[in-house]
C-alpha positions in Angstrom: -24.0 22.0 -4.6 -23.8 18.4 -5.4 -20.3 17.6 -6.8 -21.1 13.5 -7.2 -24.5 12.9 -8.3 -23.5 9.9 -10.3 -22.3 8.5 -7.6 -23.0 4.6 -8.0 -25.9 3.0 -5.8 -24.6 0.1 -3.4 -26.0 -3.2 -3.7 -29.3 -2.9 -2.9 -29.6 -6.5 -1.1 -25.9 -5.9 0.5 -27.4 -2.8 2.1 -30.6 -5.0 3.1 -28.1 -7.9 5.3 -25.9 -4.8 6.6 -29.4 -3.2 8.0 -30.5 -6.2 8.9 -27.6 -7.1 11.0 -27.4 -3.4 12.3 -31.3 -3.3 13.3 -30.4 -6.8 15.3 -28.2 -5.6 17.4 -30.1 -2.4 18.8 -33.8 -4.1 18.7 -32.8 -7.6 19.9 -36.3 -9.2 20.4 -38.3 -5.8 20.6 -38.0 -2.0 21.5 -39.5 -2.1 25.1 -40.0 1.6 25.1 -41.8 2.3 22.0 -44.1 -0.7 22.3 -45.5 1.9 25.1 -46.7 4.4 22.3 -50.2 3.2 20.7 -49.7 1.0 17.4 -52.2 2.9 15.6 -49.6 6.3 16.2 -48.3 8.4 13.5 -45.2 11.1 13.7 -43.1 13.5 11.5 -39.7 14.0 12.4 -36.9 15.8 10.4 -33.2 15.0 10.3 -31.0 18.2 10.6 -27.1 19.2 10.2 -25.7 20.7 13.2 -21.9 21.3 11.4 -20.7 21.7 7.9 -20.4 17.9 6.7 -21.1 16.1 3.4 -23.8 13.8 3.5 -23.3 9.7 3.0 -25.4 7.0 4.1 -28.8 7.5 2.5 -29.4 4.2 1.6 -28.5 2.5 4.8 -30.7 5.2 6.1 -33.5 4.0 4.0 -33.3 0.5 3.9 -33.7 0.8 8.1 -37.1 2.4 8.1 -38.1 0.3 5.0 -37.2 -2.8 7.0 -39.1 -1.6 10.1 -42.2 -0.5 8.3 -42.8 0.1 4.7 -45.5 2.8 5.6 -42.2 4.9 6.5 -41.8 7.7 4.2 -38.3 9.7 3.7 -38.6 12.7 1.7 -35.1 13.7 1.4 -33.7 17.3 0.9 -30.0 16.6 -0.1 -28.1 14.0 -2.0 -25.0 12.1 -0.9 -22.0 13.9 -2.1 -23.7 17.4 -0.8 -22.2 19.3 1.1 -24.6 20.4 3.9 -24.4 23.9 6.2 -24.8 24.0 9.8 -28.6 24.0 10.3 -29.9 22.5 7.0 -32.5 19.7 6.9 -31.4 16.9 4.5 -34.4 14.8 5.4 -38.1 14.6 6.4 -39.9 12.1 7.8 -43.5 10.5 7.9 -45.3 7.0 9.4 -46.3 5.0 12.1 -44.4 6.2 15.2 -43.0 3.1 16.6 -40.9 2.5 13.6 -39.7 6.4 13.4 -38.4 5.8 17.2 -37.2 2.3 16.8 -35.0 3.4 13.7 -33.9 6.4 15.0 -30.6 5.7 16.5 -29.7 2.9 13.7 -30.3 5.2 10.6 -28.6 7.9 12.7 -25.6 5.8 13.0 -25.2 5.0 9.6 -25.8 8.6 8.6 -23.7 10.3 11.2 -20.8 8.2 10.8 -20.8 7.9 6.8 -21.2 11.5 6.7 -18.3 11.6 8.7 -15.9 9.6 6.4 -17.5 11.7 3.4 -16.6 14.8 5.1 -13.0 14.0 5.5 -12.8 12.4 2.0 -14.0 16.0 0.4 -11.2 17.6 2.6 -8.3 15.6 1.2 -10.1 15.7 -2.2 -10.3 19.3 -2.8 -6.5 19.5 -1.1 -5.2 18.4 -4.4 -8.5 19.1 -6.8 -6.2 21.2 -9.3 -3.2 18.8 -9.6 -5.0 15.4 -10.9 -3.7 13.5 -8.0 -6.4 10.5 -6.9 -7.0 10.5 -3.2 -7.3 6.6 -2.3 -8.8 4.9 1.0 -7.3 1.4 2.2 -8.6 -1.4 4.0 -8.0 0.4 7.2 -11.8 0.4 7.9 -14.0 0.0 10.9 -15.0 -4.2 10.9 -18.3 -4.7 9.5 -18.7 -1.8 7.9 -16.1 -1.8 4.6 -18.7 -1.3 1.8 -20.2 1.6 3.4 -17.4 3.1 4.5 -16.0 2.7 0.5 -18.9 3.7 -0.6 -18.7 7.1 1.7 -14.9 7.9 0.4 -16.7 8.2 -3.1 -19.8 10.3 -1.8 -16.6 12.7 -0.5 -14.6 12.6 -3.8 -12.1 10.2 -3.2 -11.5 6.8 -5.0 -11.5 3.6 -3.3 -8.0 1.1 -3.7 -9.1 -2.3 -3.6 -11.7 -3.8 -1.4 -10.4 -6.8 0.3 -7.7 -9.0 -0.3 -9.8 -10.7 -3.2 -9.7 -7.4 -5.9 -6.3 -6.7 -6.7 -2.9 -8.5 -5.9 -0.7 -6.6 -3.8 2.8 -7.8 -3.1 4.4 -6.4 0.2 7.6 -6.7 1.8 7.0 -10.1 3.4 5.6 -11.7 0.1 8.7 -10.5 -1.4 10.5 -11.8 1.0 9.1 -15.3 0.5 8.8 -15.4 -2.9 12.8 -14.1 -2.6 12.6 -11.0 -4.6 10.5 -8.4 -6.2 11.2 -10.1 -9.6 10.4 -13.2 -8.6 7.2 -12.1 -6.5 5.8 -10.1 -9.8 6.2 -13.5 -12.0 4.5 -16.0 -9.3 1.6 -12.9 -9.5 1.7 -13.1 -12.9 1.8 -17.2 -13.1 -1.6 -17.4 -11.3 -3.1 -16.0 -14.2 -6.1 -14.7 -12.1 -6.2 -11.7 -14.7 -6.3 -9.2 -11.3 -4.5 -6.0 -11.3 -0.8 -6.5 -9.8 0.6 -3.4 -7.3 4.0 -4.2 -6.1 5.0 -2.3 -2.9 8.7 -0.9 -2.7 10.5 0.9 0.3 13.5 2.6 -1.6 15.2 3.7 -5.1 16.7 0.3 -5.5 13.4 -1.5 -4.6 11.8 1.3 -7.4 14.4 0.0 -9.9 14.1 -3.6 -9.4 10.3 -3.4 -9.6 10.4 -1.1 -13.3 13.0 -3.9 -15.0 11.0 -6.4 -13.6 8.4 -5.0 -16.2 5.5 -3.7 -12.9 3.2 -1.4 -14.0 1.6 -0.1 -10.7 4.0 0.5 -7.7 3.3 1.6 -3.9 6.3 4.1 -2.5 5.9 3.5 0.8 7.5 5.8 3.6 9.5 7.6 1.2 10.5 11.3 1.8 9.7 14.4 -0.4 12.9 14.2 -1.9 12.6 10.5 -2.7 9.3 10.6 -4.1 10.2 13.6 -6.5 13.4 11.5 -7.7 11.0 8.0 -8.2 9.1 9.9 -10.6 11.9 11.0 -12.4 13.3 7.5 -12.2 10.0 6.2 -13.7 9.7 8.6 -16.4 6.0 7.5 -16.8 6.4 3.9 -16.9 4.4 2.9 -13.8 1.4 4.0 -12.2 3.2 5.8 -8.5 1.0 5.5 -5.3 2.5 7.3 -2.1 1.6 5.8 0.7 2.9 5.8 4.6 0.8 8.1 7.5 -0.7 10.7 4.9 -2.1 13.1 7.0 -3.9 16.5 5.2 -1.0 19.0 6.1 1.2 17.2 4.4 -1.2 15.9 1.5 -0.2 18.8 -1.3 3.4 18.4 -1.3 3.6 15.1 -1.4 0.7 15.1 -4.8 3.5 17.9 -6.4 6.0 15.9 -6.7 4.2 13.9 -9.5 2.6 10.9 -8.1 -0.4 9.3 -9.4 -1.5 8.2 -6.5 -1.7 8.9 -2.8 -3.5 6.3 -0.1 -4.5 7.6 3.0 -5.8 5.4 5.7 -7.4 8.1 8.1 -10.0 8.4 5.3 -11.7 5.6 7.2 -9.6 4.8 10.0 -10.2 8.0 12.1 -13.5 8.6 12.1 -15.4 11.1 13.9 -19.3 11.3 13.5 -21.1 14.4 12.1 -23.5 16.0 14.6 -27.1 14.8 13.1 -30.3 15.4 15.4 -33.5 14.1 14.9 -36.8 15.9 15.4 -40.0 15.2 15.8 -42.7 17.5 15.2 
């Protein structure tokens, strides 16, 4: 079952420079070992599941075989967002055969490790699916690969925070410290006039208070107990958007979403990845 099919398609010519870059560094100037298989060569493969996982990464996937040779075709048997059983094929495969073994590794890659993220996001996701509580990644991802790894936390269920430092202003303890108080840290924000969404991070009950009369409408609880968190959103009464935040691991996931928070970040959603087990074979 595909819980996500509206999932929204990456930027095509984003996905084109990350294969590009990707293909780069595994073919440098040539695969010495496939040049040893005759040009004129054509192979099947299949791409197969080896554990339960949710599949991410097809486009990545696509765009590498596409790149190598256009002749490439990828009939695919699942969509991202499906959750796939040990065993089951999501993908088949059909073209020259130099380009089938010279992509091999980098669309496995993509697939293995995006499936992985996807996998974990649908854990955390269905943790709290009956309470209304949004899930959200951070910028805790693996360097040059942010966008797919964002793109994967959706594929899983999840909902991405912002992007990059560029999306949404975020105001953490040492901006507050500069600017010399969370007051005074929410009006410089709001004196740029960049018209960007404004979170203001907070580390206790006071902070909470200070941050409400200061008029914030989106507030990160960071670190706080059980206990704490269930008396900020009693404190609140509604009038911000609460995001828990502070080493969210899946144990602890559904307490902390019943005590009323909107929100809960979690950075091992692409911090702590570990890649599903995809083969592929060639017929």
């Amino acid at each position: 079952m595909n819980e996500h099919a509206a999932i929204p398609a990456p930027d095509p010519r984003l996905v084109a420079e990350q294969t590009t870059l990707a293909l780069a560094e595994d073919l440098g100037d040539g695969d010495r070992t496939a040049g040893l298989i005759p040009a004129a060569a054509r192979a099947a493969a299949t791409i197969v599941c080896r554990e339960p996982a949710v599949l991410a990464g097809r486009p990545w996937a696509e765009a590498v075989f596409r790149q190598l040779d256009p002749q490439v075709r990828l009939d695919w048997l699942a969509e991202d967002g499906e959750r796939l059983a040990p065993g089951a094929a999501l993908c088949t495969l059909a073209g020259p055969a130099r380009a089938l073994l010279s992509g091999e590794r980098t669309a496995l890659n993509y697939l293995q490790t995006l499936s992985g993220v996807a996998t974990v996001a649908r854990a955390y996701a269905d943790a709290v699916a009956d309470l209304g509580t949004r899930i959200l990644d951070t910028r805790k991802t693996l360097p040059g690969l942010r966008m797919q790894q964002k793109y994967a936390v959706r594929c899983g269920g999840c909902h991405n925070h912002r992007i990059g430092l560029y999306d949404l202003v975020l105001i953490k303890e040492n901006h507050i410290a500069a600017a010399g108080s969370i007051g005074g840290a929410l009006a410089a924000a709001r004196e740029q006039g960049v018209g960007l969404e404004i979170e203001i991070e907070v580390e206790d009950l006071h902070g909470l208070e200070q941050a409400l009369h200061a008029g914030a409408n989106r507030i990160l609880l960071d670190n706080f107990t059980l206990e704490q968190l269930r008396d900020a959103v009693a404190l609140n009464a509604g009038r911000a958007r609460l995001e828990a935040s502070g080493s969210m691991s899946l144990e602890q996931l559904r307490q902390v979403a019943e005590t009323g928070v909107d929100d809960i970040s979690v950075g091992a959603l692409t911090k702590h990845v570990r890649a599903i087990d995809l083969s592929m074979r060639f017929a």
